[in-house]
BATOR-225687 format. One record per residue (C-alpha): residue number from 1; residue in three letters; x, y, z. Coordinates in nm, 3 decimals. Each point is the difference from the previous one (the first is absolute). Example, Ala and Ser with C-alpha at 12.3 -4.5 7.8 and 13.67 -1.06 7.14 Angstrom:
BEGIN
<r num="1" residuo="ala" u="1.230" v="-0.450" w="0.780"/>
<r num="2" residuo="ser" u="0.137" v="0.344" w="-0.066"/>
//
This chain:
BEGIN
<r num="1" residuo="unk" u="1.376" v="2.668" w="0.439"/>
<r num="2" residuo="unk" u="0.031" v="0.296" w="0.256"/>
<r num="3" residuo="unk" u="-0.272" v="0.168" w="0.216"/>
<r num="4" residuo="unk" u="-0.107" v="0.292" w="-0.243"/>
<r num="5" residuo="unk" u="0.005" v="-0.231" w="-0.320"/>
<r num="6" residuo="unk" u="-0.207" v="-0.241" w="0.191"/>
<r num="7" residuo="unk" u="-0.211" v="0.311" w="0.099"/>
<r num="8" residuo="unk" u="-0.047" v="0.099" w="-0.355"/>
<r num="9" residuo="unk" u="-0.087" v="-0.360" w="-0.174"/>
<r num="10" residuo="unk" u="-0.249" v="-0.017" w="0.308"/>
<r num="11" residuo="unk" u="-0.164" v="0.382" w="-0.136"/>
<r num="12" residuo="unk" u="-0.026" v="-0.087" w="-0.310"/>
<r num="13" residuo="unk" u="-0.226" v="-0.331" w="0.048"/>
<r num="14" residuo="unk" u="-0.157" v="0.197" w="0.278"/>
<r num="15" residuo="unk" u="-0.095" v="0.224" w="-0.286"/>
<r num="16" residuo="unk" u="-0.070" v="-0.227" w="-0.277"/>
<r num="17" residuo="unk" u="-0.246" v="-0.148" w="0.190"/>
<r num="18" residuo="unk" u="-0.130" v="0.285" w="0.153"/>
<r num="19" residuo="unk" u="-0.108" v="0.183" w="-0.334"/>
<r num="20" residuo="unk" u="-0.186" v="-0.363" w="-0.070"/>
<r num="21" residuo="unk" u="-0.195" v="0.073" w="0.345"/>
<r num="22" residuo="unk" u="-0.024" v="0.376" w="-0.077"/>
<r num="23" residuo="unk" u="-0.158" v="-0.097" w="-0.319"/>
<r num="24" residuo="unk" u="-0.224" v="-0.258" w="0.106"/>
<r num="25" residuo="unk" u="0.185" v="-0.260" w="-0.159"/>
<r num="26" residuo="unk" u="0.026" v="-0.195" w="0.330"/>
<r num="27" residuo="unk" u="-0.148" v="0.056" w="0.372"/>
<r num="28" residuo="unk" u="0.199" v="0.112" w="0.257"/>
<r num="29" residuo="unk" u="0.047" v="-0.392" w="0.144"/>
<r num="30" residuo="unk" u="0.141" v="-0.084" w="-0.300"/>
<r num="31" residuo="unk" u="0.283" v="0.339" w="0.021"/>
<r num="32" residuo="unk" u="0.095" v="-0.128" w="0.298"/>
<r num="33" residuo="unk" u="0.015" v="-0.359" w="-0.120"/>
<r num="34" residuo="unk" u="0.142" v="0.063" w="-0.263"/>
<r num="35" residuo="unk" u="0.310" v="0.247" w="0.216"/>
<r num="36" residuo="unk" u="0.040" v="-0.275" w="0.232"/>
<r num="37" residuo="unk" u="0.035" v="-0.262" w="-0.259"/>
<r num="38" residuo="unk" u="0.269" v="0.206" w="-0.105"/>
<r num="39" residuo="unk" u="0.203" v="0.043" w="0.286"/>
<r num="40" residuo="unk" u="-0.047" v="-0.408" w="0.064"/>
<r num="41" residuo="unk" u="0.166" v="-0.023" w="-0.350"/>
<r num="42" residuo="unk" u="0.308" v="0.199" w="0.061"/>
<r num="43" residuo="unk" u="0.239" v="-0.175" w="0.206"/>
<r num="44" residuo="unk" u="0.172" v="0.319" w="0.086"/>
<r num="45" residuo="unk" u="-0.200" v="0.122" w="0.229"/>
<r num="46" residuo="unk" u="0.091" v="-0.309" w="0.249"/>
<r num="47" residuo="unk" u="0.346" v="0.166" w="-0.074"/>
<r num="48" residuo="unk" u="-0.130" v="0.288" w="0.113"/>
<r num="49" residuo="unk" u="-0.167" v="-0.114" w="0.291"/>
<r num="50" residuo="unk" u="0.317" v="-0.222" w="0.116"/>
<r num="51" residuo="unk" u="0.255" v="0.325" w="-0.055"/>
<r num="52" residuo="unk" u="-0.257" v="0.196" w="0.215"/>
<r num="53" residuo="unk" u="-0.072" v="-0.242" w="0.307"/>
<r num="54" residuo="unk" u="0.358" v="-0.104" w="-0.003"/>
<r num="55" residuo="unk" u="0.116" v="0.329" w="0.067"/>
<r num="56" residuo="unk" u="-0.229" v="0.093" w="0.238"/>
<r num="57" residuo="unk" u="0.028" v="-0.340" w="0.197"/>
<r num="58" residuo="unk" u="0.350" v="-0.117" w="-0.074"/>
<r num="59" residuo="unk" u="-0.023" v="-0.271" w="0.301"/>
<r num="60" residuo="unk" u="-0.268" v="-0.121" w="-0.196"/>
<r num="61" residuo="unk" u="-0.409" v="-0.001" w="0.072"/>
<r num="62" residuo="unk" u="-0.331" v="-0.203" w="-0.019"/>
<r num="63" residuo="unk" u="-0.143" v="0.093" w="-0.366"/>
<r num="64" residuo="unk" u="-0.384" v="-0.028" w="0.072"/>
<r num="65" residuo="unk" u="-0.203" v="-0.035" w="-0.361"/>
<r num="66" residuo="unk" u="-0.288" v="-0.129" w="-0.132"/>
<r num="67" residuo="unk" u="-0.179" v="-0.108" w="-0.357"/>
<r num="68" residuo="unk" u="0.167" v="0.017" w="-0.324"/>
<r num="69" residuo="unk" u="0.227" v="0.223" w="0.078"/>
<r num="70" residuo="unk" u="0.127" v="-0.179" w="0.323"/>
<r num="71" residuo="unk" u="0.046" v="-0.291" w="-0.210"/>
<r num="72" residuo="unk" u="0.197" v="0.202" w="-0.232"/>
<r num="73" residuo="unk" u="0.229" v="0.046" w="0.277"/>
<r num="74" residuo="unk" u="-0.013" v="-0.290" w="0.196"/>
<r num="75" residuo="unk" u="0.101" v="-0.184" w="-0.334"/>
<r num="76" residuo="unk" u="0.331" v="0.226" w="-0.036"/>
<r num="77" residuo="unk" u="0.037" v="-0.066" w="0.396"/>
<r num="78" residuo="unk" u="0.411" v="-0.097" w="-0.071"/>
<r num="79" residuo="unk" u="0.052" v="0.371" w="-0.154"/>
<r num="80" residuo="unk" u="-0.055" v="0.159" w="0.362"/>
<r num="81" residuo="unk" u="0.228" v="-0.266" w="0.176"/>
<r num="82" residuo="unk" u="0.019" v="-0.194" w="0.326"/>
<r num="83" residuo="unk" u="-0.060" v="0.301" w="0.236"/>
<r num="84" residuo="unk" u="-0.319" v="0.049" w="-0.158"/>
<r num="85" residuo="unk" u="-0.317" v="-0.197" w="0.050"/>
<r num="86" residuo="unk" u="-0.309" v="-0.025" w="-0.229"/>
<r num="87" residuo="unk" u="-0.332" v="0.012" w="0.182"/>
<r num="88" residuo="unk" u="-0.265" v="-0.112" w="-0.236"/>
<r num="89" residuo="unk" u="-0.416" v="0.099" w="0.112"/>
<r num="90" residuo="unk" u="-0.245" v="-0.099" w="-0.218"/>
<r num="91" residuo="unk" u="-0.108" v="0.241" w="-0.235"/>
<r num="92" residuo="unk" u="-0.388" v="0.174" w="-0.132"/>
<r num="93" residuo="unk" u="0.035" v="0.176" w="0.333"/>
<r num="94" residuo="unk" u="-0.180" v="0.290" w="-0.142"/>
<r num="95" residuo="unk" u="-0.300" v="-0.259" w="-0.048"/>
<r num="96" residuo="unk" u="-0.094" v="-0.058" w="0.365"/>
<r num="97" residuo="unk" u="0.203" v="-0.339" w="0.019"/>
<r num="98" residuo="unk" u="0.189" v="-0.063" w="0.354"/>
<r num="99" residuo="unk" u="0.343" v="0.043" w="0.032"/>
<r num="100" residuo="unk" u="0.145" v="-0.389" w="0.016"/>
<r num="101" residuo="unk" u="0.161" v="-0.006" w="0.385"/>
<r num="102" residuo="unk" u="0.332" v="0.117" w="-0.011"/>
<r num="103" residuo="unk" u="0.085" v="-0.173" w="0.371"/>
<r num="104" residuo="unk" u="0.224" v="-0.257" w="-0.167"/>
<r num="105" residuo="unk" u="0.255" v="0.300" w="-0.056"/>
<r num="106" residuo="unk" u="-0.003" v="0.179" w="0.356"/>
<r num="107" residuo="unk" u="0.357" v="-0.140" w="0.072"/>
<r num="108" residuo="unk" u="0.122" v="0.228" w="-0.295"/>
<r num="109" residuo="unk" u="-0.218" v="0.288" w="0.117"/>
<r num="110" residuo="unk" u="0.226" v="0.003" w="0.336"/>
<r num="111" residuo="unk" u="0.353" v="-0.022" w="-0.255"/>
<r num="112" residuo="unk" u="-0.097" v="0.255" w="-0.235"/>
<r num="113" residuo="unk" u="-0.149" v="0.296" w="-0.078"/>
<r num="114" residuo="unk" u="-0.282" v="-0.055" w="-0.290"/>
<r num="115" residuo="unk" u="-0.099" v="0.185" w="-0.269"/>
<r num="116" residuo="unk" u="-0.297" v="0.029" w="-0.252"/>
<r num="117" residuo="unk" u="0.052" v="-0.032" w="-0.354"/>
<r num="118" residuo="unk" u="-0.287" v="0.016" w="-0.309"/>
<r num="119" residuo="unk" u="0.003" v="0.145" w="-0.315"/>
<r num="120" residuo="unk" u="-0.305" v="0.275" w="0.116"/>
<r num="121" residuo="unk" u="-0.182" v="0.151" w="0.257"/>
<r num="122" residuo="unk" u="-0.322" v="0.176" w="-0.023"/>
<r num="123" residuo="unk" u="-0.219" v="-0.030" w="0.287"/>
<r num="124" residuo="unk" u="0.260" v="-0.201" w="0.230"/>
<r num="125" residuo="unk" u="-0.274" v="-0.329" w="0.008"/>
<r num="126" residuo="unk" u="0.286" v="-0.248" w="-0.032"/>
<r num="127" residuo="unk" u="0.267" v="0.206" w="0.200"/>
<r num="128" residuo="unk" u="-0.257" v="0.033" w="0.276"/>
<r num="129" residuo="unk" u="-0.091" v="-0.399" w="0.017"/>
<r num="130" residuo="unk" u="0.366" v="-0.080" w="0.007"/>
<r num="131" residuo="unk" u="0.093" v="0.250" w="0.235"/>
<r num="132" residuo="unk" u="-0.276" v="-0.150" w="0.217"/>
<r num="133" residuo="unk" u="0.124" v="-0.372" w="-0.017"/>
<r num="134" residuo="unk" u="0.372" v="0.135" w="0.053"/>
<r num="135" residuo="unk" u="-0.077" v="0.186" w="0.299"/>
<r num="136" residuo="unk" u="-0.218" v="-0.264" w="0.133"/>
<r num="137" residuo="unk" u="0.313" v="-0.235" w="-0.008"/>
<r num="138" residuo="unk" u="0.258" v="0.243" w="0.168"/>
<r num="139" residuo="unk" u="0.077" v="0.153" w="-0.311"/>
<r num="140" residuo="unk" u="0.073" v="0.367" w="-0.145"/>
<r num="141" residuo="unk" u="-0.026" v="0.125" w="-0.334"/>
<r num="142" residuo="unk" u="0.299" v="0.233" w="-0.011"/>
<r num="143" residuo="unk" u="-0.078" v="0.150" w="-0.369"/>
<r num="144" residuo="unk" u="-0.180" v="-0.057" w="-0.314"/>
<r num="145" residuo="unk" u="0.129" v="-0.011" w="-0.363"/>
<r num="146" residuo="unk" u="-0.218" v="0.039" w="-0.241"/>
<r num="147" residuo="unk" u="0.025" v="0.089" w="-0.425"/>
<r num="148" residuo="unk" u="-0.292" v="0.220" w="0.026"/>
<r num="149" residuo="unk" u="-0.254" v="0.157" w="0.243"/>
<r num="150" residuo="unk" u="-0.291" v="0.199" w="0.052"/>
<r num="151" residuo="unk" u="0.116" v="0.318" w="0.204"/>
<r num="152" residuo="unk" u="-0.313" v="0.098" w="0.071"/>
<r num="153" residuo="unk" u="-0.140" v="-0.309" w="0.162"/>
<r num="154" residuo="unk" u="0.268" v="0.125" w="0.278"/>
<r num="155" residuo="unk" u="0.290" v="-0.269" w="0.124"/>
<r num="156" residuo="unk" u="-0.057" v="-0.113" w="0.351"/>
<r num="157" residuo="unk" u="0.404" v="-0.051" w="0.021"/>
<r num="158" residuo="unk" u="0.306" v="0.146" w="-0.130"/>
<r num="159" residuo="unk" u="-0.021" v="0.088" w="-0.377"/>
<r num="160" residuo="unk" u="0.090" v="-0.293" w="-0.181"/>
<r num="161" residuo="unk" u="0.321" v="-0.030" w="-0.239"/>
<r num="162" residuo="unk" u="-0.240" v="0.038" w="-0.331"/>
<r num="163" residuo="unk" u="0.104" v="0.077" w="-0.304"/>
<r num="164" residuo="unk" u="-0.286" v="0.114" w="-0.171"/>
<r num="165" residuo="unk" u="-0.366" v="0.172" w="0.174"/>
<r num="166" residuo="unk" u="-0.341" v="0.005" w="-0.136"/>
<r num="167" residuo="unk" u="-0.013" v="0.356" w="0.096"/>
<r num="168" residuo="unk" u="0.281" v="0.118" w="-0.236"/>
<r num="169" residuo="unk" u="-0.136" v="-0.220" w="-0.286"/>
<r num="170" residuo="unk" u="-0.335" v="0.192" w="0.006"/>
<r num="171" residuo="unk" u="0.196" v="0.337" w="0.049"/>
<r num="172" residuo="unk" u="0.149" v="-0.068" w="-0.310"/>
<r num="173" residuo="unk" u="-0.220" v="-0.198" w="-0.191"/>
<r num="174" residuo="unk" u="-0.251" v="0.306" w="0.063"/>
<r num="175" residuo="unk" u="0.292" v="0.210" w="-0.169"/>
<r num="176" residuo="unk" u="0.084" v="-0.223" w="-0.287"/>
<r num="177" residuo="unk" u="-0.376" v="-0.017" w="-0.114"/>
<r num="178" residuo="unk" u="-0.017" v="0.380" w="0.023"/>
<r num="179" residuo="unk" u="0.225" v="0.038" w="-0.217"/>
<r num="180" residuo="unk" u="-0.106" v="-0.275" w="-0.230"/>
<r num="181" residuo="unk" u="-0.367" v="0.127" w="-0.004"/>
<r num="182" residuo="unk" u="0.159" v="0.316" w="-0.103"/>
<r num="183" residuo="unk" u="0.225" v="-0.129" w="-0.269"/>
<r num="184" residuo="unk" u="-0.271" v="-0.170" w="-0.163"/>
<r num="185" residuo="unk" u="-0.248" v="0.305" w="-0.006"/>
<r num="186" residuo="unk" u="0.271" v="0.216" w="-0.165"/>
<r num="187" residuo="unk" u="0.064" v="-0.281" w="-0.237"/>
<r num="188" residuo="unk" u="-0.385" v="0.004" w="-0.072"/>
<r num="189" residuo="unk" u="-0.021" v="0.370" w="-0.028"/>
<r num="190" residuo="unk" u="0.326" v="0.047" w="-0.235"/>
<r num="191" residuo="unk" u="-0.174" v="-0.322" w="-0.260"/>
//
């Protein structure tokens, strides 16, 4: 599946379940539960990941992730080849827990450069914790890929390779319910 068709199947859940939250149906924990849940189920988007760090790092890179996601990854680790290594941290990051030490992999912090990889960002807790623990251990976090992310929260690095935003969702789910508010009320008025 290419970039844009991948784009599109990711709208339209983004969608689905965001007329469920616009409606009530289901809190706003559960939206994003229920995007992320998603993503995790669609093993295209490690494509996309791998296609994207592999041309940006063709010598290869440290692939820092975390939680379900990260294990998503780290369990397709022979997709991104030799040149590539898998650095698993724990994951509920955004729930105060400590980043495990990552000192066992400071040798591959000197070979490579890293990168951080997650399937959102939205206020940067687990970036910032990992970033932290790589740094500490002579580490640098060259970019960050993520599927989606909060623009507004503000990046504290390079914009990440995402494919999708919060930001443009609500953009356009604003438009889309517009129009469906509108639809309905001439559908009401022309009964």
């Amino acid at each position: 599946m290419n970039e844009s068709l991948l784009k599109k199947e990711l709208k339209k859940a983004v969608w689905k379940y965001g007329l469920l939250y616009n409606t009530q149906k289901i809190s706003a924990i559960e939206f994003f539960t229920k995007v992320d849940d998603f993503i995790k189920s669609n093993k295209e988007f490690i494509f996309f990941f791998l296609r994207k760090i592999k041309k940006d790092f063709p010598k290869g890179a440290n692939i820092i992730v975390s939680g379900e996601f990260g294990r998503l990854i780290k369990k397709h680790k022979s997709l991104f080849g030799e040149e590539f290594n898998i650095i698993y941290a724990n994951g509920r990051l955004r729930q105060e827990r400590k980043v495990i030490s990552l000192k066992k992999y400071r040798p591959l912090f000197n070979q490579k450069p890293s990168v951080f990889s997650d399937d959102s960002y939205c206020y940067g807790t687990t970036y910032s914790k990992i970033k932290k623990e790589v740094e500490k251990n002579g580490g640098k976090i060259e970019k960050a890929y993520v599927i989606y992310y909060n623009p507004k929260t503000g990046l504290k690095i390079n914009k990440p390779k995402e494919l999708y935003t919060f930001f443009n969702f609500f953009k356009d789910f604003r438009e889309y319910f517009t129009l469906l508010k509108k639809s309905t009320k001439r559908q009401t008025k022309n009964s």
